[in-house]
N, C-alpha and C positions, 0 to 999 in steps of 0.2 A: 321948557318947563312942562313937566305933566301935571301938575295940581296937586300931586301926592306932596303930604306933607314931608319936611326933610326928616331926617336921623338924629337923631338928640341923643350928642356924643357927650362923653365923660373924659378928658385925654389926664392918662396919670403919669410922674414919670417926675424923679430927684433931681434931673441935671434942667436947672429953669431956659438956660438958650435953647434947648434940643423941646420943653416942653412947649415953651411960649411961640416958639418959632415952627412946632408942629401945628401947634393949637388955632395959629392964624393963618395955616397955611390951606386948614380943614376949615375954617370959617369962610374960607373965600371960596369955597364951593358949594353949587346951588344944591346939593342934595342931602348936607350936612349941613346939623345946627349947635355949634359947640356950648355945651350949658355949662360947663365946669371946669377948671382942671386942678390937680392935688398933684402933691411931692409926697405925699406918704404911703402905706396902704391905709392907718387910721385916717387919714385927710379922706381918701377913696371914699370909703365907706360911710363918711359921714355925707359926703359931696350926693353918693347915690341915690342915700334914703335922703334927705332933702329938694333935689333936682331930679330925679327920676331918669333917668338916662336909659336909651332904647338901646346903646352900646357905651360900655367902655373900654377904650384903650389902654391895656394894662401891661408896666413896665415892672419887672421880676423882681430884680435885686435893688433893695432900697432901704433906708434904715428903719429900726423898728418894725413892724409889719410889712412882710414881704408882700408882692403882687400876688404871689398863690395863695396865701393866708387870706388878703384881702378881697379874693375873688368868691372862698369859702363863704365869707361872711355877707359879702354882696349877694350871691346868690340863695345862702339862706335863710333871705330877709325878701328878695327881689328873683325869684326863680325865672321869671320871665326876660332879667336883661341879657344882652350880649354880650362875654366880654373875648375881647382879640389880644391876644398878649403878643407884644411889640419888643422885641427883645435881642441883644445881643447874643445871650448864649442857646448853642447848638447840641448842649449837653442830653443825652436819652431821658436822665433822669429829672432835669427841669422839665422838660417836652412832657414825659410822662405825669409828673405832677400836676402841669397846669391842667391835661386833658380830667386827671380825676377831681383836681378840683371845681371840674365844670365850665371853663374855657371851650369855647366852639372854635376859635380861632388862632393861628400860631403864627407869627411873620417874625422874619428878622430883619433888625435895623438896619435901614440899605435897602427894604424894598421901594419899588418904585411909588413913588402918591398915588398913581391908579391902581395899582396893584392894593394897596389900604384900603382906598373908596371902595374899592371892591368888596372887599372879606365884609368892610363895616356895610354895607349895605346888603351883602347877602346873608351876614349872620344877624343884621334885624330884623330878618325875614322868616326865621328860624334855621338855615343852611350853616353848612361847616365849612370853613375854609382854611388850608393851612399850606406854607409855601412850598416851593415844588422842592426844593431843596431837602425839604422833611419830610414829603408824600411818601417815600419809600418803607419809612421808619415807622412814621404813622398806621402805615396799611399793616405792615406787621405784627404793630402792638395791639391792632383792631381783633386780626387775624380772631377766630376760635381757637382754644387751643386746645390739640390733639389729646383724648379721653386714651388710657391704656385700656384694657380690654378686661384685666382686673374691675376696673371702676367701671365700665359697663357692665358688666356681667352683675354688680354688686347693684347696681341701681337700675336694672332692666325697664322700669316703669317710665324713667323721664326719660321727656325729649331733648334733644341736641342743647338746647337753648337753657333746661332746664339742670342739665350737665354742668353745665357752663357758669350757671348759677353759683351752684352749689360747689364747684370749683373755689369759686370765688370768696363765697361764704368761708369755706375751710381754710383759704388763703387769709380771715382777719378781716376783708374787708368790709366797710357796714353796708347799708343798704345803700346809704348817697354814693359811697364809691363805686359802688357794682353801677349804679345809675350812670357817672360818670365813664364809667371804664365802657359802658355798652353802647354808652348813648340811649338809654332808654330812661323815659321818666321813673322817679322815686315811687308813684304807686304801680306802674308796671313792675319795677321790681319786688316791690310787698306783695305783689300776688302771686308771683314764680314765687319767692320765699314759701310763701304761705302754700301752695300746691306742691313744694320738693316735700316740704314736712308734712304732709297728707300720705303722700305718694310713697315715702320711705319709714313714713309710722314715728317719726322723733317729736318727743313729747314739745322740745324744747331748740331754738338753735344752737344751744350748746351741744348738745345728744347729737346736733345734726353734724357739725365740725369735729365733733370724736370718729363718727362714724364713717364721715367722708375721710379724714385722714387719715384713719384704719383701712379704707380701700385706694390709699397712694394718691389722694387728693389735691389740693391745695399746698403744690410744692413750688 
């Protein structure tokens, strides 16, 4: 024992043997303190804002409010919790949703309990964690991605980062996404926002997403 207080977990998940039988499987360990657990994402989300949870373990597919919807809504009320989505499927485009909806963490069911205690205590820490299985997929979707030479030439003022932005922007997404998608906080993104439009003279983000996808932007 270090003294450090444990982890005040939230374990979510519709199938109750797989939930209860996770849920005491994490109470029996000194570094994790289970405050909660829910079968819904409505349950989630009420369970959060109630209990305060420093992580939740969040399960995808479930009825009525899905675990990414209920992570949306966790996180936009609770910016500071963790959540690690625990999950059978290996689909890109799950993967890719939970990361934009602000998930730090990805594991599939089957990982080892150490391999859990891990993610859940490094991503109460603020760290990412996701299984090796998926690192490959991850790194790629993190990846920048490659500016045409059109689009620099059109935006010569911003930097790599702020490319990247406004990529983004043009691609639809709002600010929490770009947030998500970069991993950077929502007021580090309002300030690249707010300096692309400085930087490129658009009165407006709409001005800004005509203009970026006039220079082959956000495809």
């Amino acid at each position: 024992m270090t003294g450090k207080p444990p982890v005040r977990v939230l374990v979510v998940d519709d199938h109750p043997v797989f939930r209860e039988g996770f849920a005491a499987l994490l109470g029996s360990i000194d570094e994790v303190e289970v405050v909660g657990t829910a079968a819904t994402g409505a349950e989630a989300v009420e369970q959060a804002a109630r209990n305060e949870p420093d992580v939740v373990v969040m399960d995808v597919s479930m009825p009525g409010m899905d675990g990414i919807e209920a992570t949306r809504h966790i996180l936009r009320e609770r910016p500071e919790t963790g959540v690690v989505v625990l999950t059978m499927s290996e689909e890109d485009g799950t993967i890719f949703e939970a990361l934009r909806a602000g998930a730090r963490g990805y594991l599939l069911k089957g990982a080892e309990p150490e391999e859990v205690v891990r993610a859940i205590t490094t991503v109460s820490g603020g760290g990412v964690v996701f299984g090796a299985v998926l690192a490959g997929r991850i790194t790629e979707f993190l990846a920048p991605r490659p500016q045409s030479g059109a689009a620099a030439a059109a935006f010569p003022g911003l930097t790599a980062r702020e490319h990247e932005v406004l990529d983004l922007v043009a691609a639809g997404l709002s600010n929490g996404d770009i947030a998500a998608r970069l991993f950077l906080s929502q007021k580090t993104v309002r300030n690249h926002v707010h300096a692309v439009l400085g930087k490129i003279q658009a009165a407006d983000r709409a001005e800004a997403i005509i203009r970026a996808r006039d220079a082959g932007l956000g495809r």
